[in-house]
N, C-alpha and C positions, 0 to 999 in steps of 0.2 A: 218770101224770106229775104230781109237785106245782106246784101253785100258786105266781106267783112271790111271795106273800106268805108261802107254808110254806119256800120256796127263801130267801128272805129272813132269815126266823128261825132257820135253821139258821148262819149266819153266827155267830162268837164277837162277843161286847160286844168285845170289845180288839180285832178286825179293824177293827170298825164306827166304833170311836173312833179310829181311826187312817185312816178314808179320806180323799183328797184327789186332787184333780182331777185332778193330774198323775198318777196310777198309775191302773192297770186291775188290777183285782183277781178271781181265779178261783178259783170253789169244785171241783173234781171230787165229785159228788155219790157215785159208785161206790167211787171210792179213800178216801176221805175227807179228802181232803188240798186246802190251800188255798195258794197263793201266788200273788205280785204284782209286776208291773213297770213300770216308769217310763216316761211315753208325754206325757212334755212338749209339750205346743202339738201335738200328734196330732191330726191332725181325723178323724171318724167313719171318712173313707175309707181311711185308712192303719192303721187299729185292725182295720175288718176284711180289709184287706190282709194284715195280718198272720196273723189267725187262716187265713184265706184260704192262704195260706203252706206254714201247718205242718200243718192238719186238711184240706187240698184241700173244703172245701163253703163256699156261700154262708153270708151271715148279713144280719140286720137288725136294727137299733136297737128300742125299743121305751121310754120317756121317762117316769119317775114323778115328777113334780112334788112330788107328797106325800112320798116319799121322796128327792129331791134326788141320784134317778141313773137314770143310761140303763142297759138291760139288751140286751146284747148277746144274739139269739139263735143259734147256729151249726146250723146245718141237720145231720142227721145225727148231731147230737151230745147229743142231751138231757142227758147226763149233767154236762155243764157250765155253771156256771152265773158266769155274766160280767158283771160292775159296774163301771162309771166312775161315779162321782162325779161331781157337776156342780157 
């Protein structure tokens, strides 16, 4: 499993320039595909309610300062890899 700062760089400049707080944005590390949804005034618990939802596993937050985002983990799911923006 990469490191979230290898999971990180795999992210495009143009995604990155474009994050903001109101969206949650998902890498599929396997597919290679990325898209993003809008989670206005969403608090933690309704984000992973959501994931929660659609992938049936727990998850938990995980907060980089230095980077200026929470990263979602979803249990079960390594191959995703999950950023809000703060």
């Amino acid at each position: 499993m990469k490191s979230f700062e290898e999971q990180l760089a795999m992210v495009p400049s143009e995604i990155k320039n474009a994050w903001s707080s109101n969206f949650v944005f998902i890498l599929d590390i396997e597919k290679e595909k990325f898209w993003h949804f809008p989670a206005r005034q969403w608090s933690e618990e309704q984000i992973k309610k959501y994931f929660f939802d659609r992938y049936q596993a727990d998850s938990h937050f995980i907060t980089y300062p230095a980077y200026q985002v929470k990263h979602l983990i979803i249990e079960k799911h390594p191959e995703l890899f999950v950023i809000i923006p703060v």
